[in-house]
C-alpha positions as CSV (number, residue, x, y, z in Angstrom):
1,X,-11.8,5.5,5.5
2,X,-13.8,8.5,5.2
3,X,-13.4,9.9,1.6
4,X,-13.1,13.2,2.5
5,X,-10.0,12.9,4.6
6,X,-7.8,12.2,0.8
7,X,-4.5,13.7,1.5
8,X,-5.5,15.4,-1.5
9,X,-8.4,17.1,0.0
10,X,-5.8,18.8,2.9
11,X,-6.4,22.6,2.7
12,X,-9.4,22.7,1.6
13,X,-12.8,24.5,2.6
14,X,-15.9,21.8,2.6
15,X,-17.4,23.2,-0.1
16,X,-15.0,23.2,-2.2
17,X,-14.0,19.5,-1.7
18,X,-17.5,18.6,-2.3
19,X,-17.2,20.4,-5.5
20,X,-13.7,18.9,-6.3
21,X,-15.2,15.6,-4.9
22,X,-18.1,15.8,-7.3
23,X,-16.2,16.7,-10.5
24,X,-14.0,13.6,-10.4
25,X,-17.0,11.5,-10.1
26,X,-18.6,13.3,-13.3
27,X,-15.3,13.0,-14.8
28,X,-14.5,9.2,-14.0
29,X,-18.2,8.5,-15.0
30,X,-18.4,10.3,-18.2
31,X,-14.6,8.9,-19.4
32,X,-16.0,5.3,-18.1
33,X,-18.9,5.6,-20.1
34,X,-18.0,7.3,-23.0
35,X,-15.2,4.8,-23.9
36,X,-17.9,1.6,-24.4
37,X,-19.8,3.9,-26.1
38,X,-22.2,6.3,-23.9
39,X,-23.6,9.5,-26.0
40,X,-24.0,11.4,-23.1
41,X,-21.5,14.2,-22.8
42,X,-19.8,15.7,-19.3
43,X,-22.1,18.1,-19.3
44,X,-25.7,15.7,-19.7
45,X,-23.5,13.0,-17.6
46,X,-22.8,16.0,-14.9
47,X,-27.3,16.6,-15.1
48,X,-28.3,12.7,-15.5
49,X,-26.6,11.7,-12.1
50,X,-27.5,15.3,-10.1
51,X,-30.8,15.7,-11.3
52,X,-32.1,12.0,-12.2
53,X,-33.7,12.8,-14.9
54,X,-33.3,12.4,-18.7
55,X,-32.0,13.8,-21.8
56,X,-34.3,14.3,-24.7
57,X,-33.0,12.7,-27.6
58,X,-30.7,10.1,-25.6
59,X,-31.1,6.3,-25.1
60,X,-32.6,5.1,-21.5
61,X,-29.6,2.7,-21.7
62,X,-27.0,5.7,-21.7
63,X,-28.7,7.0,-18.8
64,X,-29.0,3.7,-17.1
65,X,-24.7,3.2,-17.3
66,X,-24.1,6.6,-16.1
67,X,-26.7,6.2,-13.0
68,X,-25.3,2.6,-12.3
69,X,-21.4,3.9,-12.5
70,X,-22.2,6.9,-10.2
71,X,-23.7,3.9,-7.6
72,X,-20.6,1.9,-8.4
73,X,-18.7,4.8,-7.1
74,X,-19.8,5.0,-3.9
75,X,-19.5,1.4,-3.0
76,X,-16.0,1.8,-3.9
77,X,-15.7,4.7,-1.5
78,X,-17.9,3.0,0.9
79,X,-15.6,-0.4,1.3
80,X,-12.0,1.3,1.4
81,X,-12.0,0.4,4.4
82,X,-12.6,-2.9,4.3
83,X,-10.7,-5.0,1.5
84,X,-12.5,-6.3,-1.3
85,X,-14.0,-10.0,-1.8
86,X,-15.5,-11.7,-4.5
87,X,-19.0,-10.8,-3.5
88,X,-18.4,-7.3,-3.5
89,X,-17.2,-7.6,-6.9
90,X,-20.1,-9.1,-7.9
91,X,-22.4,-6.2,-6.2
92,X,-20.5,-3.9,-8.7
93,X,-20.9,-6.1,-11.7
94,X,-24.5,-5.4,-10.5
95,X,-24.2,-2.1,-10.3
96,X,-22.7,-1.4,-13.7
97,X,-24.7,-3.3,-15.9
98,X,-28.1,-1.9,-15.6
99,X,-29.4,-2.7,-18.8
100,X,-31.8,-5.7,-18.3
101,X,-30.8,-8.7,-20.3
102,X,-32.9,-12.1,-19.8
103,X,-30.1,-14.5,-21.0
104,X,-28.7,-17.6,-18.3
105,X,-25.3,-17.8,-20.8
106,X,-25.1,-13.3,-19.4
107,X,-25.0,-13.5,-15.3
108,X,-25.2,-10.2,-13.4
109,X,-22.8,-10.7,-10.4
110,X,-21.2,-13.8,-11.7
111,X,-18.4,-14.7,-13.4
112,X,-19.1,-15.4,-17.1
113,X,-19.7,-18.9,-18.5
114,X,-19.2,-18.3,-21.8
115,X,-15.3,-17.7,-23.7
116,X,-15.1,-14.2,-24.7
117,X,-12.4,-12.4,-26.6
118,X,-11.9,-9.7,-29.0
119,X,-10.1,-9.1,-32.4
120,X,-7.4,-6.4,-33.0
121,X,-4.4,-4.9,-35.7
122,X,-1.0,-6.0,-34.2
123,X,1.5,-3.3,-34.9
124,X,2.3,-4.8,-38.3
125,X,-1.2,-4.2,-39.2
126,X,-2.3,-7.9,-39.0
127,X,-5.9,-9.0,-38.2
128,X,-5.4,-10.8,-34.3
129,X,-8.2,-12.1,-32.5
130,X,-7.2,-11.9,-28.4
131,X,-8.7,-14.9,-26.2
132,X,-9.4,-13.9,-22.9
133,X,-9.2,-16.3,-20.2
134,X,-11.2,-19.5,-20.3
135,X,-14.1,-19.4,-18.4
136,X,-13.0,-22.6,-16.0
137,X,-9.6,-20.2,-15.3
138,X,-11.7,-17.6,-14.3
139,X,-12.3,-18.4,-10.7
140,X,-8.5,-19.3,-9.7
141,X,-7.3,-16.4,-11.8
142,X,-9.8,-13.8,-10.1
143,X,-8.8,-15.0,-6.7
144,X,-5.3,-13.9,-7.6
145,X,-6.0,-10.8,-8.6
146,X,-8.2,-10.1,-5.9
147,X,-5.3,-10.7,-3.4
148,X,-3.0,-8.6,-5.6
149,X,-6.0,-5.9,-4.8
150,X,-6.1,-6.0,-1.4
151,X,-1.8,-6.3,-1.3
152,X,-1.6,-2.7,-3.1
153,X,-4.4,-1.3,-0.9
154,X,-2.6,-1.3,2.1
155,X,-2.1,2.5,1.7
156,X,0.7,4.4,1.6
157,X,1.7,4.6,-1.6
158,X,3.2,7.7,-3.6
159,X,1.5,9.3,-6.2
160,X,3.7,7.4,-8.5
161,X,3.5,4.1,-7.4
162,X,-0.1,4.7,-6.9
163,X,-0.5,5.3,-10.7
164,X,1.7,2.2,-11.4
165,X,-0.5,-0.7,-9.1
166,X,-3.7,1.2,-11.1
167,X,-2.2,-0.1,-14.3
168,X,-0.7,-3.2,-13.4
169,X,-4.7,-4.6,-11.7
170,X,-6.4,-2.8,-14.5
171,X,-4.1,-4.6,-17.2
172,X,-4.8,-7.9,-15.5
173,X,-8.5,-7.0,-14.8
174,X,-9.1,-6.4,-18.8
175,X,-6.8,-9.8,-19.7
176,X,-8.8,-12.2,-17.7
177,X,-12.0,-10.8,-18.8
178,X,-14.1,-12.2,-16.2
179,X,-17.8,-10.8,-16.9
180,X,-19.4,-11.5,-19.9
181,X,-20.0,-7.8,-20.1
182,X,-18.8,-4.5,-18.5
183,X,-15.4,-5.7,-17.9
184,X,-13.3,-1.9,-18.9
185,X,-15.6,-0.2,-16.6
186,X,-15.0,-2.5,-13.5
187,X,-11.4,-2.2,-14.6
188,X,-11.4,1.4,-14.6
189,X,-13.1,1.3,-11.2
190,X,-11.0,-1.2,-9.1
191,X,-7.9,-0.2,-10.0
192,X,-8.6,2.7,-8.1
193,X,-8.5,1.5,-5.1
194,X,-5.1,1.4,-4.4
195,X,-4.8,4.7,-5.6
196,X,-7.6,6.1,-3.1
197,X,-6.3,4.2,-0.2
198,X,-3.3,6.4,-0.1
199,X,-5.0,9.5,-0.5
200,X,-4.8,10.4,-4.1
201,X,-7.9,11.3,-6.1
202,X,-8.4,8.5,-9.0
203,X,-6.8,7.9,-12.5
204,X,-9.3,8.9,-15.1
205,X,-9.0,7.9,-18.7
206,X,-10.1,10.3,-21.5
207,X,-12.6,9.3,-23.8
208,X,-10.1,11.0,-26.6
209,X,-7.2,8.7,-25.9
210,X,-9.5,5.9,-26.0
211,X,-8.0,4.5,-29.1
212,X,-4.3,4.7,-27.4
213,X,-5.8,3.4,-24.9
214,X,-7.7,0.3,-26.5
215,X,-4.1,0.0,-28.7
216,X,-1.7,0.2,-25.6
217,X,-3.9,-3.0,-24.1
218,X,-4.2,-5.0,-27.0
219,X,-0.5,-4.9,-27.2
220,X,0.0,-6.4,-24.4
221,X,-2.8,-8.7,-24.3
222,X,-1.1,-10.6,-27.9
223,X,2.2,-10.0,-26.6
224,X,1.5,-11.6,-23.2
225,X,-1.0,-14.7,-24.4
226,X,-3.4,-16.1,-23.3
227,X,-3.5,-16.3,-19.3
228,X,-4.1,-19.6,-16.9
229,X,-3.7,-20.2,-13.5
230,X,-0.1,-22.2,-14.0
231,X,1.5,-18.7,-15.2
232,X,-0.3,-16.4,-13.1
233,X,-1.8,-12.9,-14.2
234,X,0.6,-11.5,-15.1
235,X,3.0,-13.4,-16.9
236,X,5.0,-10.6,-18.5
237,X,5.8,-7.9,-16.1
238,X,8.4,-6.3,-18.4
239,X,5.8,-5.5,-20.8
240,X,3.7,-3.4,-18.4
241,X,5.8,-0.1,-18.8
242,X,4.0,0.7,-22.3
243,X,0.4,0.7,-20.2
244,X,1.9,2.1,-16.8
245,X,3.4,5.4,-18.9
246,X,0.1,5.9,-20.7
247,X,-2.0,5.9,-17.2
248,X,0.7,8.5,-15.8
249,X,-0.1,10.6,-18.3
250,X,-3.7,10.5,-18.6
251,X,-3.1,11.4,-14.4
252,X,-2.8,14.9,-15.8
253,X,-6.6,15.5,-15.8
254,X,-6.8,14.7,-12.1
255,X,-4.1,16.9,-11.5
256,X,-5.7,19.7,-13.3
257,X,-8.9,19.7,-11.2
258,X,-6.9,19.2,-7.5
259,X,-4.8,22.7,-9.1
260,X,-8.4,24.2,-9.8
261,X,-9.6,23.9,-6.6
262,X,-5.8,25.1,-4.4
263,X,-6.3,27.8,-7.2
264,X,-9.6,28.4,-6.1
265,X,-9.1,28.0,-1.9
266,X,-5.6,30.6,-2.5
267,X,-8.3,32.9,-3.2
268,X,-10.1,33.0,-0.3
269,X,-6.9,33.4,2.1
270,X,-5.9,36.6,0.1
């Protein structure tokens, strides 16, 4: 699947795609990024991956994730067409985590041998600690969710069923856990797919929703439990709606740029 033939590309002149093209990526990156933590605003993210250089006064590591994300990018774009394996996700964990860390318990492209989990404040404003999957689930559990991948990316979808696989794969993505690190960015990258493969441009999550955001999944996360293989990935579907009506709106920033650029190709044709 060439990229550029996105049924949200239709109308428009090549440059202009390019452009539209190129802001998402800047976008996706830059929300990505900036949610685990990156310094580097749109603007420096926008110069870091066009120019390859540095910003003064920034951390090599900052520049590092956003170079490593942009890559991640266009593998994604590069295997639409061909479904998605456990090795490929393992050339993205690559990808993504470009910081060099010389520690056999913290495997680039490998699923994590190590348990991993996270605390948060329930609703009641309790101190919970979430337990992601247990590293021995992780290999049956991934192989689920790599099949519910590949079901959702058989194209075709509308815009809002699109928006609804993204959040159901990224809400089982982020549950399992399945890399000792860089787990919210592969999340946010995967999840796409299905959204790509029937032409729409990606769901981007704003870096100023990222508390919503981190609250909306840890919500589900106590709500659902812990996950094994015997109950699947997703073991609560009615609780999804929470998650699914937080990534429709957060579509709105997508949506802004495709109107830019029609905006932008209207005036030409007058």
């Amino acid at each position: 699947m060439n990229i550029n033939a996105l049924t949200a590309f239709d109308g428009l002149d090549p440059d202009i795609r390019a452009a539209l093209l190129a802001q998402i990526r800047d976008l996706w990156t830059h929300g990505s990024t900036a949610i685990e933590g990156n310094t580097l605003t749109l603007g420096e993210t926008k110069f870091v991956i066009e120019e390859g250089l540095t910003v003064s006064g920034k951390p090599l590591k900052d520049h590092q994730e956003v170079m490593g994300h942009a890559r991640a990018i266009e593998l994604i774009y590069r295997w639409l067409d061909t479904g998605f394996t456990q090795d490929q996700l393992f050339d993205l964990h690559r990808a993504v985590q470009s910081e060099v860390i010389l520690d056999i318990f913290k495997p680039f492209g490998a699923w994590k041998l190590e348990p991993n989990g996270t605390y948060a404040v329930s609703a009641d404003g309790g101190q919970t600690f979430i337990e992601y999957a247990a590293p021995r689930d992780v290999p049956a559990l991934m192989t689920l969710w790599i099949a519910e991948l590949n079901r959702l990316s058989q194209g075709d979808l509308s815009e809002v069923d699109a928006i609804a696989a993204y959040a159901h794969l990224h809400l089982g993505f982020v549950h399992i856990h399945p890399f000792w690190d860089g787990n919210g960015r592969l999340a946010r990258l995967l999840s796409n797919v299905p959204v790509l493969r029937s032409g729409h441009l990606p769901v981007v999550i704003d870096v100023q929703e990222r508390k919503r955001y981190i609250d909306t999944l840890a919500d589900y996360q106590l709500a659902a439990g812990q996950l094994n293989p015997q109950d699947g990935v997703w073991p609560r579907p009615d609780l999804e709606g929470p998650f699914m009506a937080f990534c429709e709106e957060s579509y709105s920033a997508t949506r802004a740029l495709v109107s830019q650029a029609r905006l932008q190709q209207a005036k030409r044709a007058r």
